[in-house]
C-alpha positions in Angstrom: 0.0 0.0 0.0 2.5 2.5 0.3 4.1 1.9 -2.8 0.8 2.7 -4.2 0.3 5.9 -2.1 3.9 6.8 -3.7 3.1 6.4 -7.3 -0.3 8.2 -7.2 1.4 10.9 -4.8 2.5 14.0 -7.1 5.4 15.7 -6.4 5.1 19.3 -5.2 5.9 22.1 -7.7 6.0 19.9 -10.8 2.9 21.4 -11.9 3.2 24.7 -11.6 6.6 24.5 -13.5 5.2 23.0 -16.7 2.3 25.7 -16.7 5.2 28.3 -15.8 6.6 27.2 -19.1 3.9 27.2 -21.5 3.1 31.2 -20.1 7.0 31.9 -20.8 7.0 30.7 -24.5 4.0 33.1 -25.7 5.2 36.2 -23.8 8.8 35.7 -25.0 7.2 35.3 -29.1 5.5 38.4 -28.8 8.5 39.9 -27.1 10.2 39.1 -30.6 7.8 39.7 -33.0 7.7 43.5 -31.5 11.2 44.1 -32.2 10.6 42.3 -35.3 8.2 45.3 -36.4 10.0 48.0 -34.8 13.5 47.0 -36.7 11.3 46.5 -39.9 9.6 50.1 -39.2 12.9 51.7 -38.5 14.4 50.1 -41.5 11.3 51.0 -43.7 11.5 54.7 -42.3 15.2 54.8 -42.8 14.9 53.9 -46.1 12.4 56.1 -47.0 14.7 58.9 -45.3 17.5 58.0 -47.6 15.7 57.7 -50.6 13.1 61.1 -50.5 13.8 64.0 -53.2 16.0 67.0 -51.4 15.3 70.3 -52.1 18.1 72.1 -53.5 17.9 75.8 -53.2 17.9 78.2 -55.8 19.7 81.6 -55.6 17.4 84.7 -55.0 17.8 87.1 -58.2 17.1 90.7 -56.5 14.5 92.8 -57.6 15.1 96.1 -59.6 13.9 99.0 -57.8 11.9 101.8 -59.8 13.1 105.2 -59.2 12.5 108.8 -61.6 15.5 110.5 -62.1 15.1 114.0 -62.8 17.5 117.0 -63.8 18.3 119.4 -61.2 18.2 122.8 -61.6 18.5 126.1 -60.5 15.6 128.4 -59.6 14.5 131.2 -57.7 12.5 129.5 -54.3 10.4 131.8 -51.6 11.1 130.3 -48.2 8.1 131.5 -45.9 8.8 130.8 -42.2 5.6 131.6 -39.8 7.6 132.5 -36.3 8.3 135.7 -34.0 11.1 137.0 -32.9 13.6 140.2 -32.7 15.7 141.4 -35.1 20.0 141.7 -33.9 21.9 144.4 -35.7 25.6 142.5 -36.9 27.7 145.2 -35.9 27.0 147.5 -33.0 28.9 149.8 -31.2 29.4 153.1 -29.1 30.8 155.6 -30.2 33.0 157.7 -28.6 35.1 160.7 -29.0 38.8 160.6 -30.3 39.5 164.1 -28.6 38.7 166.4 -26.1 37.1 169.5 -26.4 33.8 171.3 -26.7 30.7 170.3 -28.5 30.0 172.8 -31.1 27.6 171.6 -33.8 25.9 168.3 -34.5 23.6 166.4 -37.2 19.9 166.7 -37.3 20.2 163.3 -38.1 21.9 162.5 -34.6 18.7 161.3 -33.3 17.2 158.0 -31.7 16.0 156.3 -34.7 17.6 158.6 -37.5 19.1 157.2 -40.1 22.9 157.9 -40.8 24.9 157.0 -43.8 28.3 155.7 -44.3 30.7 158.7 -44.3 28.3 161.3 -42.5 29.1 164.4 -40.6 27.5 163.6 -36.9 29.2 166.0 -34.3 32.1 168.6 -34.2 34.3 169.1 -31.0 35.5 173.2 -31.0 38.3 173.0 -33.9 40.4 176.4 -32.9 42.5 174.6 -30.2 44.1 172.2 -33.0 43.7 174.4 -36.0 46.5 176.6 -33.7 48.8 173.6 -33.3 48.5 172.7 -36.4 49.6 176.4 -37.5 52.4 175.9 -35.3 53.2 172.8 -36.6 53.6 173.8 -40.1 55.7 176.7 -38.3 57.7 174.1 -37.2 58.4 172.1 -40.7 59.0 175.0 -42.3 61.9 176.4 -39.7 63.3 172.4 -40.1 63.5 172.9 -44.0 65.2 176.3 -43.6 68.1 174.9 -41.4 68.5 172.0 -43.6 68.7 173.9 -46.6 71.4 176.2 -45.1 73.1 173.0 -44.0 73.6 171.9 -47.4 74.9 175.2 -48.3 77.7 174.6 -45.3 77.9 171.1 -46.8 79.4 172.6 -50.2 81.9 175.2 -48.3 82.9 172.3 -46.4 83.5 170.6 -49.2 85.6 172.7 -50.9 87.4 173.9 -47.7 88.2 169.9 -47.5 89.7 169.8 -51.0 91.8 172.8 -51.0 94.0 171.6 -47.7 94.3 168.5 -49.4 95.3 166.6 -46.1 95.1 162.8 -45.5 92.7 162.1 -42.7 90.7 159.4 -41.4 86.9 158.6 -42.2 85.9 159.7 -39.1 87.7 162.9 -39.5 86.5 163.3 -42.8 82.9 163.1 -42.0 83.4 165.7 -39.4 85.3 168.0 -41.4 82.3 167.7 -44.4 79.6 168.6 -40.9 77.8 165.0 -41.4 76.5 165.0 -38.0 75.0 168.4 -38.7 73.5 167.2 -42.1 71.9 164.1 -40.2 70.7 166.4 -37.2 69.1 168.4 -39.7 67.1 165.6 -41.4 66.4 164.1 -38.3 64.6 167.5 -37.5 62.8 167.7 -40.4 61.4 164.3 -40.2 60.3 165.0 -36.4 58.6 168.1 -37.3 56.5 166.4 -40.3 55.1 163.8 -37.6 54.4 166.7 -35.5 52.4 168.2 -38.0 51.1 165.1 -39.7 49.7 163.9 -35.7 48.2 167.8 -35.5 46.5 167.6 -38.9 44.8 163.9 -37.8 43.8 165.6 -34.4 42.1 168.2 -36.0 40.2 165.9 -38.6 39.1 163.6 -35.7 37.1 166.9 -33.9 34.4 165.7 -37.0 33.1 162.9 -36.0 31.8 161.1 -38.9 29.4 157.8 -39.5 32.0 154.5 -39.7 29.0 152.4 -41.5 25.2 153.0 -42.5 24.0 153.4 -39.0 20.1 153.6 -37.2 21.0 155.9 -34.2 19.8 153.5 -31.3 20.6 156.4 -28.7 23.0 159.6 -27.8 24.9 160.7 -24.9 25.7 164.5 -25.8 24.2 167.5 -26.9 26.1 170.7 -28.4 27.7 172.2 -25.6 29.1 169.1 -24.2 32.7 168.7 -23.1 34.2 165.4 -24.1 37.3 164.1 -23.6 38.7 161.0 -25.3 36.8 158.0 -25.1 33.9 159.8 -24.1 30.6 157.9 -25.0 29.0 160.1 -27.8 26.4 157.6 -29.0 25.1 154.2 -29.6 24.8 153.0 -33.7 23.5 149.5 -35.0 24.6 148.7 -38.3 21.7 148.8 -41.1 23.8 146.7 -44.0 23.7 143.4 -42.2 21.3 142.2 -39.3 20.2 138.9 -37.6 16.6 137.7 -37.6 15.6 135.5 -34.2 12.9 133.4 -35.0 11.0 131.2 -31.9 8.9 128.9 -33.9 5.3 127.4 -32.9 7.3 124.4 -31.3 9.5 126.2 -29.5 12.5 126.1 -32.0 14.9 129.1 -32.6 15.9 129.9 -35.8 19.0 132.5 -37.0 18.4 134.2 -40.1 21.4 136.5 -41.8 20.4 139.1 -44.0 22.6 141.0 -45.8 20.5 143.8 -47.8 20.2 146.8 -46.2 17.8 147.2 -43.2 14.2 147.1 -43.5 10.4 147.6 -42.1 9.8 144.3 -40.1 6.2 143.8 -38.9 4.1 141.0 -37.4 1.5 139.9 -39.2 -1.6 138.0 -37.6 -2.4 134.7 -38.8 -5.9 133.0 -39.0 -3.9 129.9 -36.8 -3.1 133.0 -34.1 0.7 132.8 -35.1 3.0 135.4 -36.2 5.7 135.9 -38.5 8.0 138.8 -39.7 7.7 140.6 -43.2 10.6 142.5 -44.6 9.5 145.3 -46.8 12.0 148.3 -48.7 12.7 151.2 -47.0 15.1 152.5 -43.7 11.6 153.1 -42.1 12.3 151.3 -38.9 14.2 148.1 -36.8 12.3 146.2 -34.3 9.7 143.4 -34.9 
């Protein structure tokens, strides 16, 4: 009986290996015929990769631009700016006197506001003082030339005197035998007195005081009677040939404008936009905006 018991007895675990093995075999087919796919995919893709048209690219030819050419040429163009502004004389200066003296006659024109050419007679400082040294001065030339000239009359005796002794000297000796220090004193004389005069004769033209440019008078100092030394302030002239125009824009801007024709009526104008700008018309009539 226990022979029997052993045969029909079943050994534990033998089972469960066998049906261990027939789950194993399916899972591990599968297993294969995925990669079998994939490698077939990736070989089919690869392929495909390899063997697909490339684009080759083609060079971009540029585009010609249109453009109208014309001729340029000169014309005559109005420039119209709408600002406001002041209008700054290019030369301005105050004038003053060159001597001293007395004020004795003066220019209706020597006004604020007249108008003054290049060249005028403004103002005269009281002549009499350096019409005397000038008097004196010629006084002076002519007493210079008179000693010279008898000089070169002593230069000829000399001379002569020189030749008849006949004596070997030395050329110092010489020259003061022949009186060439005197001759040179003489000359020097001369030449001393003519700037004498020629200083007296510019003295007295500077007691007329004359316009240096076309002028607006902005303002004088003096009146006839005055007495002026030099440098005295005599008045205040703005150049009329020349002038700057000062523009402030709408947007705040500022613009410099030279003119060079001679100075003229500037007025604002009202605009219907409540702006302003300066017109330039012919005529010394006037100087501010």
């Amino acid at each position: 009986m226990d022979k029997q018991l052993s045969k029909n007895e079943k050994t534990p675990g033998s089972g469960d290996e066998k049906r261990g093995k027939y789950l194993f075999l399916p899972a591990l087919l599968q297993f294969l015929l995925c990669i079998i796919i994939l490698g077939a995919g990736f070989a089919i893709a690869s392929y495909y990769l390899r063997s697909a048209p490339q684009a080759k690219p083609r060079k971009r030819e540029p585009s010609p631009l249109t453009v109208q050419v014309e001729k340029a040429r000169y014309e005559p163009h109005q420039l119209v700016i709408e600002a406001m502004g002041t209008i700054i004389p290019s030369r301005e200066i105050s004038l003053t006197s060159s001597v001293s003296g007395e004020i004795v006659q003066m220019s209706p024109d020597l006004d604020p506001g007249g108008f003054v050419k290049k060249g005028a007679h403004l103002l005269s400082v009281d002549p009499r003082d350096y019409e005397f040294t000038v008097q004196q001065r010629t006084s002076d030339v002519n007493i210079a030339e008179s000693d010279l000239a008898l000089e070169m009359g002593n230069q000829l005796i000399a001379l002569k005197e020189f030749e008849i002794l006949g004596e070997k000297t030395t050329p110092h000796e010489k020259q003061l035998m022949l009186r060439q220090p005197h001759l040179e004193h003489k000359k020097a004389t001369l030449k001393g007195a003519r700037t004498k005069l020629d200083q007296a004769e510019l003295n007295l033209a500077r007691t007329r005081t004359k316009a240096p440019f076309n002028a607006v008078i902005l303002s004088r100092k003096v009146n006839i009677g005055s007495h002026v030394s030099i440098a005295t302030p005599l008045a205040q002239l703005a150049g009329t040939d020349e002038f700057w125009l000062k523009l402030t824009g709408k947007d705040g801007s500022t613009l410099c404008v030279h003119q060079r024709s001679p100075l003229q009526t500037c007025r604002k104008r009202p605009q219907p936009e409540a702006s302003h700008w300066l017109l330039c018309e012919s005529g010394n009539r006037g100087n501010q905006a």
